[in-house]
Structure formats: structure tokens, C-alpha cells
N, C-alpha and C positions, 0 to 999 in steps of 0.2 A: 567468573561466575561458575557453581556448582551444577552438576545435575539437580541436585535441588532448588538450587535457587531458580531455575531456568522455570521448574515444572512449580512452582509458586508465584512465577508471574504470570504462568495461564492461569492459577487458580485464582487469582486476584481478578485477572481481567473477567474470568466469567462471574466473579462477585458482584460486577458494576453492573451485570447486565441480571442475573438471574444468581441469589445464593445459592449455593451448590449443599445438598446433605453431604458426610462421611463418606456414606456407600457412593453417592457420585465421585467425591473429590479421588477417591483409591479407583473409580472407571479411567477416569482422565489420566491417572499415574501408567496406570496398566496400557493404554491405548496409544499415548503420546509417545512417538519416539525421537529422540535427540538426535539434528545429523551438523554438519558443518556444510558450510559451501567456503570456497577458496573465493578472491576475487577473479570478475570473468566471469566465472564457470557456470555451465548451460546448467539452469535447473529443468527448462521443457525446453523443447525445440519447435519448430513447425511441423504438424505431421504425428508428433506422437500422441499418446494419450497421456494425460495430466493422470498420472495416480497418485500424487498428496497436496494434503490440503496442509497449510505452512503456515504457522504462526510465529512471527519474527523476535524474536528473544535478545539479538543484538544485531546490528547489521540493515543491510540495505535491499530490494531484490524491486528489479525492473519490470513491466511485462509488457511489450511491444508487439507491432507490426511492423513489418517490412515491405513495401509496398515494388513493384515491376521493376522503378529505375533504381531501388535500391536505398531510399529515402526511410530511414527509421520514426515511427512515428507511433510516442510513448504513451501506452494506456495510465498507466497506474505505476505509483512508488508505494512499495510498504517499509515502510520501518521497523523499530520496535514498538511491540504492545499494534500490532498491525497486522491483516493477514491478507496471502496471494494463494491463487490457486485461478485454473482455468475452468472455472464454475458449469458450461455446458459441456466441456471436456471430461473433466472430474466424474459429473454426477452421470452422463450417458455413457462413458464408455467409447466417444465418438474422439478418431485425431481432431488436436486443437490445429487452429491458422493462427497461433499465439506463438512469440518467444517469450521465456522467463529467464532473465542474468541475475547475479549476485554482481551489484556496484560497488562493493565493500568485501570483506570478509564479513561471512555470514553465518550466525547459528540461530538455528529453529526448533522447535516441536512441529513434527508432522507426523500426519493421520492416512490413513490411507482409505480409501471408498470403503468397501467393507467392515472396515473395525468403525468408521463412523456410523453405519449403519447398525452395528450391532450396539454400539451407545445407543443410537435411537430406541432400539428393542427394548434395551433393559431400562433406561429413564429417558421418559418422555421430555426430561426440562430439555436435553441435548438437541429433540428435535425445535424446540422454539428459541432456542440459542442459535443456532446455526442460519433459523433463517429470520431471526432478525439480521444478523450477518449481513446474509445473500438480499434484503432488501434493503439493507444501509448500502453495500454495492449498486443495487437497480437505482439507487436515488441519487449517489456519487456521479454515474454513470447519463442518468438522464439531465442533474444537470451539468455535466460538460456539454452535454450536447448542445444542449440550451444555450449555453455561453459560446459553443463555436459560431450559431448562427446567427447570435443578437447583439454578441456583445462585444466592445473593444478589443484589443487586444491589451491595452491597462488595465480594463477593469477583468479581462482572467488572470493577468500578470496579480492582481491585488488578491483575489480569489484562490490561487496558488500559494500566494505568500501567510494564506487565511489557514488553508488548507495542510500546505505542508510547510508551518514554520521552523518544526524542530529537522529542514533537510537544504534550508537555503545555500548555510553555507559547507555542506556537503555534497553538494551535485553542480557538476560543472555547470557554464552558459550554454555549452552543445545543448546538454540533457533539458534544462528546465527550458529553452529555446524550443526542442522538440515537443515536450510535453505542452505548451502553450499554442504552436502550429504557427510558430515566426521562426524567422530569424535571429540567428544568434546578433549578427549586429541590430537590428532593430532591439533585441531584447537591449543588448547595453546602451541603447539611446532612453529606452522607456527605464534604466536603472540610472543613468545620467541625467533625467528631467525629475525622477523621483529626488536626489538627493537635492538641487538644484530649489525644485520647491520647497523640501524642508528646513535647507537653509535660508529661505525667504520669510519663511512663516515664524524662523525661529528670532531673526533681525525685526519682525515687525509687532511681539508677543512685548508687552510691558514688562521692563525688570521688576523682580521680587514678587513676580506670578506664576507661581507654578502650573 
């Protein structure tokens, strides 16, 4: 992929959400900058300040907690057409209690606080783009919660698979194990009753019925 191709998939993605004028499309050009990540490699750590906000272009990036005994315990995947950043870290200025990795080789467009804010000045759409963003995150967000306290551990396992399908078969059992708050063996037992039933369902479906 191009430098331009790269800076045409955030123009697209901000089409789905708000058409962008000219004069915007050439702010975005001027604002966005291109970086790589290696696989690994820290994009935040604990402790710092979050200064860009990452729009995923190819690639994969984590953002975790790590918790006293050492137990990783994963917020959020972004992928492509997906974006990370430490949202109260970013926008205050305050160290995040967040890590960010690259699970892949990773290339983005990132913004840094400032140059976002001066989008904001010059078009107002950037301000109501960003925070639909920031409230499609609080919704994400509110309902994992939801599902930590109410729900199976199948039915977030199913919610996951809803969520991030285009990453199943890119992210080890550890990973989507942590991000659900089971066990990696339990995950492969709730992946061993899932095919189990579909091959039940698929034995008891009348031939020449699609």
C-alpha cells in the first residue's frame, strides 16, 4: 500500500460517518501522519502520555492492563479501518495505566492532540467525527461491562466472534482467552462444543435445504 492509498482509506472511512469537503479532505492529508510499528513493539506503555490517536491502515495493535500478579488483561483489538488511542490519556494530558502493542506488523495514520485540535478550529465536522468515535468507544466499552457481569462466558465468546470477526483467525487462544476473562482451556472447550453443535445441526438439517 501507497502513502496514498493509506491516506484514502481514512478518507473513506470518514465518508461512512460524515462527507468530508476538499478543504477538509487536503486538513486530513496535512494532519495525518504515516508511522510503522514492528511486531511487539510498545506503542504506549504504563505511565506515559498517549500522544496519538492511530487509525489502523493494516495491522493489528492491543491495549491492555496488567494487573499486580502479572495477569494481562486485554481491553480492546483494533484492526484495519479501526482506531486506538488512550482516550483520557490523549485528551488530558494525564499518564495512561494502559499498555498499547502491535500484535502484527503494523501501519497507521496518526494525529497527535494538538493537530487534532486544530482540525477541530478550522472544521467543525472533525469535532463531531471524533466524538461519535469517542462514544461508539463508551458504548463498546459499557457493553463489555455488561457482559462481564451478566453474561456466559459463550455468549461473550459469540459477541467477540460478532465483534471481531475479521481477527479470529489472527489472534492466538492466549489473546482472545484473555480478552473474554477465561481461560485459554476453557476457551478451547467452548470452541470444541461450538463445532460439536454445528456438526449436529448440520446431520439433522433435511438434504436439498439450504
Amino acid at each position: 500500500m501507497t502513502q496514498n492509498d493509506d491516506i484514502q482509506a481514512l478518507l473513506d472511512f470518514f465518508d461512512t460517518l460524515i462527507p468530508l469537503t476538499e478543504n477538509e479532505k487536503d486538513l486530513v492529508k496535512e494532519k495525518f501522519q504515516p508511522h510503522s510499528y514492528r511486531r511487539r513493539e510498545n506503542v504506549l506503555q504504563e505511565g506515559e502520555i498517549c500522544r496519538y490517536y492511530h487509525f489502523v491502515v493494516k495491522g493489528c495493535l492491543r491495549m491492555y492492563k496488567t494487573d499486580n500478579e502479572g495477569t494481562i488483561h486485554i481491553i480492546k483489538f483494533a484492526a484495519e479501518n479501526d482506531w486506538m488511542t488512550d482516550i483520557p490519556s490523549y485528551y488530558t494530558l494525564k499518564p495512561s495505566s494502559l499498555h498499547i502493542d502491535a500484535l502484527e506488523a503494523t501501519e497507521v495514520l496518526r494525529i497527535r492532540r494538538n493537530d487534532l485540535l486544530d482540525m477541530y478550529m478550522h472544521a467543525q465536522r472533525f469535532d463531531r467525527i471524533f466524538r461519535i468515535l469517542t462514544e461508539n468507544d463508551l458504548a463498546k466499552l459499557q457493553q463489555r461491562h455488561l457482559e462481564s457481569i451478566s453474561a456466559t462466558a459463550e455468549e461473550r465468546y459469540e459477541s467477540f466472534l460478532n465483534d471481531y470477526s475479521n481477527l479470529t483467525n489472527r489472534l492466538s487462544q492466549v489473546q482472545i482467552a484473555s480478552f473474554l476473562g477465561i481461560t485459554p482451556e476453557f476457551l478451547s472447550r467452548l470452541r470444541n462444543r461450538q463445532v460439536r453443535s454445528s456438526s449436529e445441526n448440520e446431520k439433522e438439517s433435511p438434504h436439498g435445504i439450504s
